[in-house]
Steps between C-alpha positions, in 0.01 A plus 500: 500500500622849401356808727595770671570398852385495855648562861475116559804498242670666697732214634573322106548802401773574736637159455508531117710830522738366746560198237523702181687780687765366775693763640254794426160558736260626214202447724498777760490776271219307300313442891546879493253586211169546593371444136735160464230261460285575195854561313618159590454214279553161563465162397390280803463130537282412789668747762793531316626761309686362206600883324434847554521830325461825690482838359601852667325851361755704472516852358799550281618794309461463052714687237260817528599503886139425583421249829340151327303228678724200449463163591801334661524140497636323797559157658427315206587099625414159462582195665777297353203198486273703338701687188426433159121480517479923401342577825765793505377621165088488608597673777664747373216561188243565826771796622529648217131484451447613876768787415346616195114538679675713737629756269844376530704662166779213467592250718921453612687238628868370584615103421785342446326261223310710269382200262292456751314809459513601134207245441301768710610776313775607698786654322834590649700808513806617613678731757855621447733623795849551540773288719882529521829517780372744777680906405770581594540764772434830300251328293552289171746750350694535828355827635490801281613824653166647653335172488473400873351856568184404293395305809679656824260533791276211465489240806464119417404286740259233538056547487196304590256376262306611802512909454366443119305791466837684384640185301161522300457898414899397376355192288186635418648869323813236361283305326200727379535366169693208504317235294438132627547677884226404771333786674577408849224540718596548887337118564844428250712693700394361812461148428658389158770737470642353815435123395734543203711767659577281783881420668733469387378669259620958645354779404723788527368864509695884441392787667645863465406758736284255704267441133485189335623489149550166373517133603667172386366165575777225465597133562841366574677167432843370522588613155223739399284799567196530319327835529102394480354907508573835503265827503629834570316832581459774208801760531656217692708275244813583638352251821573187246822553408560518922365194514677295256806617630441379793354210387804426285707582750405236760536281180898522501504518826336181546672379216223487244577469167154547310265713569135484302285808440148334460401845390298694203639706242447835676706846440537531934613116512725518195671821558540331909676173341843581488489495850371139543658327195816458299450353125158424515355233283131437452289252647149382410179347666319317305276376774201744465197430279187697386188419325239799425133455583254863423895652414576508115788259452724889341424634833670198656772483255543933577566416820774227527670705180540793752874483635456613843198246558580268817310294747663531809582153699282628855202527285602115432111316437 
């Protein structure tokens, strides 16, 4: 039987995600929706949940800048006894039907097997961001006479997803227009932001004059630091560049010899590279997938053609 479901599945449900996702607890935040139930589909055997698919309305900015009802999809699993038999594919046609009766403009997802989805119309697209050796002190070229001045006075230190309210007005004005960008909500600030955002994953925040300008949010391994998001105030740029010194700084310290920028094509971000990264090279995600629903497929296709477009990972589905 394929349905939305009920609070008795509850219990498979849980047990299905904690099969299909060891290491990751997907069901709190989904426990956390109020409106989870009538967007999750599953297939259920007796009291069993064999598969589900849930979907998350998001709103999520288009090539005009404009907000769009979106319909994330999330969670999508099966048992390992019950694959093959396309209940994955069913339940995903009753999402996308569910998403499209609510208005929803396109629906989005992330996967690491897209075959899987392309039968549902899903196509992928990519996001391009730049790694390399973390910058020298100076910055890239070494430090160009006047250079360092371009950022004196700022304090780094470490924040708190906690006091959002001044991380948001930074990501909210950074990313006005930024296509394939959620429009955080403060229920995202205060409950998925910090799922995502979580140690030992650091968020690291510059102030001048006791103002906020600009934040970083980072993770560190033994050999890398990957920079997941960065926002900065209007009139404050100069905050980034602060903060990928520092940033690549602790890097050499530490011994680091990569640093990632998983970061949009952005004037304030490029001109604030130098100070993160030596010879950059470009990566690419591939992992991201959109099919339109009431959207025309060109408005789709405007959008992931748009160079500074970027989902950022703590608006992860």
């Amino acid at each position: 039987m394929h349905r939305p479901a009920i609070p008795a599945d509850e219990p498979s449900l849980r047990a299905l995600w904690s099969t299909a996702f060891p290491g990751t607890d997907v069901f709190p935040l989904w426990a956390g929706d109020p409106g989870r139930f009538p967007r999750t589909f599953v297939a259920v055997d007796a009291a069993t949940v064999l598969a589900a698919v849930y979907y998350i309305p998001r709103r999520l900015r288009a090539a005009d800048g404009g907000a769009h009802l979106v319909g994330g999809i999330a969670n999508v699993a099966t048992l390992p006894t019950a694959r093959g038999r396309g209940h994955a594919r069913r339940l995903l046609d009753l999402a996308l039907a569910a998403m499209a009766a609510d208005g929803c403009a396109w629906s989005l997802l992330f996967t690491g097997t897209p075959d899987v989805y392309r039968g549902s119309g899903f196509e992928p697209f990519t996001l391009r961001y730049p790694s390399g050796a973390p910058a020298m002190a100076g910055g890239a070229a070494g430090g160009a006479a006047g250079a360092a001045p371009a950022f004196s006075g700022w304090t780094i230190g470490p924040g708190s997803l906690t006091e959002w309210r001044g991380l948001a007005a930074a990501h909210r004005a950074f990313n006005a227009h930024r296509p394939l960008t959620t429009v955080r909500t403060a229920d995202d600030w205060n409950r998925r932001v910090p799922v995502w955002y979580a140690p030992p994953a650091e968020l690291l925040v510059a102030h001048r004059r006791g103002r906020l300008g600009g934040y970083v949010v980072l993770r560190r391994t033994a050999g890398e630091v990957r920079v997941l998001e960065a926002a900065c105030r209007p009139g404050r740029e100069a905050a980034l560049c602060a903060l990928f010194a520092a940033v690549a700084e602790d890097a050499r310290a530490a011994g680091v010899r990569r640093c990632t920028a998983r970061l949009p094509a952005d004037p304030a971000i490029d001109a604030a590279l130098p100070w993160l990264l030596r010879d950059p090279v470009t990566e690419t995600d591939t992992t991201g997938m959109l099919r339109p629903l009431h959207a025309a497929p060109e408005l789709i296709a405007a959008m992931t053609a748009v160079p500074g477009a970027f989902h950022w990972p703590g608006d992860y589905l």
